[in-house]
N, C-alpha and C positions, 0 to 999 in steps of 0.2 A: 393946848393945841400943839405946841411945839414938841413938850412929849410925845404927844401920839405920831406925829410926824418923824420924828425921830425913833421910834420903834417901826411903824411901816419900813423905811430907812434898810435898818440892821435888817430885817425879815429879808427883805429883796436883797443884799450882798450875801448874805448865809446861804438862801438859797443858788444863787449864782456860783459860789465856791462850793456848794455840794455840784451841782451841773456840771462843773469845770473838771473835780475831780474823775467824775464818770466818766465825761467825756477824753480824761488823762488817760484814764484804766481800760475805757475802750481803745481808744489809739495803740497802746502799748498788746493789748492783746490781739489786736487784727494784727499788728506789726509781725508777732512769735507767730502768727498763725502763717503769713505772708511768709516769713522767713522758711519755715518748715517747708511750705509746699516748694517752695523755691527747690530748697534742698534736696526734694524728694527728686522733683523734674530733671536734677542735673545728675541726681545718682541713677535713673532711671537711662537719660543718654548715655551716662557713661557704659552701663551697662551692658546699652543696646549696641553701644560701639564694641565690644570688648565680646558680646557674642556673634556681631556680622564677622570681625578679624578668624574667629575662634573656626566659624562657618567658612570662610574663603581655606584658610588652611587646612582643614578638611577635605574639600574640592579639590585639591592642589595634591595632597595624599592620594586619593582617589584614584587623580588622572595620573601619577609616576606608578601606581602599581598597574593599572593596566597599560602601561606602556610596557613595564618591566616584563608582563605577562604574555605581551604581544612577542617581545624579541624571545624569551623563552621558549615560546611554540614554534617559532621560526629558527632558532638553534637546533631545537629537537629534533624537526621536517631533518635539516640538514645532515644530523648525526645517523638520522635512518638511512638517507638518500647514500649518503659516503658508506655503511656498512654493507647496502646494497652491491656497490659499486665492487668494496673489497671481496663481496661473492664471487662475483661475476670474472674479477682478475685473478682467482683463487688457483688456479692454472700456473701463475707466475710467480716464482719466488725470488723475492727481493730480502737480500742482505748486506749487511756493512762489509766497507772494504775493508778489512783490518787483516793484517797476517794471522793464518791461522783458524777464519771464519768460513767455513763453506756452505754452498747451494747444498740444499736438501729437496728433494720431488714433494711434492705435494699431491695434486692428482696427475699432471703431464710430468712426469720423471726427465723425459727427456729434454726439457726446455729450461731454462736457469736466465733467472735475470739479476746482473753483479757491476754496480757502481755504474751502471745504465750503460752496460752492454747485454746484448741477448746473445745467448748459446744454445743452437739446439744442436742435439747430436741426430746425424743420419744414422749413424749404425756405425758395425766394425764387422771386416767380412776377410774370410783370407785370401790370400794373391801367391799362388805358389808356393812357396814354400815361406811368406811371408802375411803378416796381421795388418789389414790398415783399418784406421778407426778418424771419420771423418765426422767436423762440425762444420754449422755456419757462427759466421759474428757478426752480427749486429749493432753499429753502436748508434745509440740512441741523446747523443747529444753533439755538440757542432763537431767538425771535423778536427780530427788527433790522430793520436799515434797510440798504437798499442802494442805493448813489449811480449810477444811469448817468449819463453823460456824451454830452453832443452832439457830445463830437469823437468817437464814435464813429462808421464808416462801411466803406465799402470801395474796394479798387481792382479796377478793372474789367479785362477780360484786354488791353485794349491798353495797362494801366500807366496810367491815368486817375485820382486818389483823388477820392473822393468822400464829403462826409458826410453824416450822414441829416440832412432838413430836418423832418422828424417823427416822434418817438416815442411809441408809443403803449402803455400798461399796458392791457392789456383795448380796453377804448375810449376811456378817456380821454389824453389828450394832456399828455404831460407838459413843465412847462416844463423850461429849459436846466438840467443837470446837476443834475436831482430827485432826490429819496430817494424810496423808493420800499420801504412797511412791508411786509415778507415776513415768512407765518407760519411757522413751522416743520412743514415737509415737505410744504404744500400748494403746487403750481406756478403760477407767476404767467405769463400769455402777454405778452409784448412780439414789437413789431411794429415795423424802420425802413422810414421812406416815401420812398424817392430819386425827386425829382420830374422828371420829363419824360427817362428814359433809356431808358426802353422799348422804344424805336424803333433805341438803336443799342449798347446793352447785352444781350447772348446770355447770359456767361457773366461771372463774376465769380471773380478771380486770388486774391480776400482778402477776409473777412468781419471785422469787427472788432468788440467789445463793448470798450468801455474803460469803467474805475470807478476808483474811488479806489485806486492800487497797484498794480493789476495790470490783465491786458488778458487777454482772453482772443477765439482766429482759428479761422476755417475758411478750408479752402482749397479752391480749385476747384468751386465750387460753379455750379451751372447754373440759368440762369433759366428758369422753364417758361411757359409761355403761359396764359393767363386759363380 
């Protein structure tokens, strides 16, 4: 009896350390199985984080080129509008004041605009036995002074130079290399007086204004009769 009791016994513990064992081997393999997905689920976030970032910078791309795109077509409007503009003033020749640099015509020959004063020439007609050759001036910035100069004059179409022997503001007579107060935007008439060329002077090769820096010409200009 006690033998068989004692086999029954050992039966029921052998069994229980094989259950135990299974029950070890399952534990441990739900465990690697739990671990894995784990792992899967946070490389998966991560992932998903690393391609919303990837997507916002994108968007962000996006919106600086069509910004950039925008100011582009808005610089361009304006490079037209201003080419435009330069048509339309195409009449008006503007040059630096540098000794040495002069007004050239362009379509109105007889209009010159130099360090923002305007010059138009009336014309040059003879006076007896004398040449006068009259502009206005304009000056197109705040009120100053402007110097003309007695070397200014012209040469004549046989290559003759000549300088004016009187200059006249309005009517008065200015002396050698005057100032001469100009308001702003009202035109001043000056007048040179080339004396006794009348007679063998027709036409005139070179018109000259000289001032302080710069000089500002007409060219071919004709002398009309009284």
């Amino acid at each position: 009896m006690s033998d068989g009791h004692d086999m029954s016994s050992a039966k029921v513990q052998s069994r229980a350390t094989i259950w135990s064992a299974l029950i070890g081997s399952a534990g441990v393999v739900l465990a690697a199985w739990i671990g894995v997905n784990v792992g899967r689920n946070q490389g998966q976030d991560k992932l998903e984080k690393v391609l919303e970032i990837r997507d916002r910078e994108v968007a962000a791309l996006k919106h600086d080129l069509a910004t950039q795109g925008a100011a582009l077509a808005k610089l361009q409007d304006q490079l037209q509008a201003a080419q435009g503009r330069a048509k339309t003033d195409s009449s008006v020749v503007q040059v630096n004041s540098k000794p040495g640099v002069h007004a050239e015509p362009v379509s109105e020959p007889n209009e010159k605009l130099v360090s923002n004063y305007r010059f138009e020439l009336r014309g040059c007609r003879a006076e007896g036995s004398n040449i006068v050759c009259s502009f206005f001036i304009t000056n197109l910035e705040g009120d100053r002074d402007f110097e003309l100069s007695y070397q200014s004059g012209m040469i004549d179409s046989a290559g003759e130079p000549h300088q004016a022997e009187r200059i006249f503001a309005g009517r008065e007579l200015l002396a050698s290399n005057a100032d001469i107060h100009l308001v702003t935007g009202v035109p001043t008439a000056i007048s040179f007086r080339f004396v006794g060329l009348a007679a063998s002077v027709r036409s005139i090769a070179l018109l000259e204004v000289k001032s302080r820096g710069f000089s500002v010409q007409w060219r071919s200009v004709q002398v009309a009769n009284a």
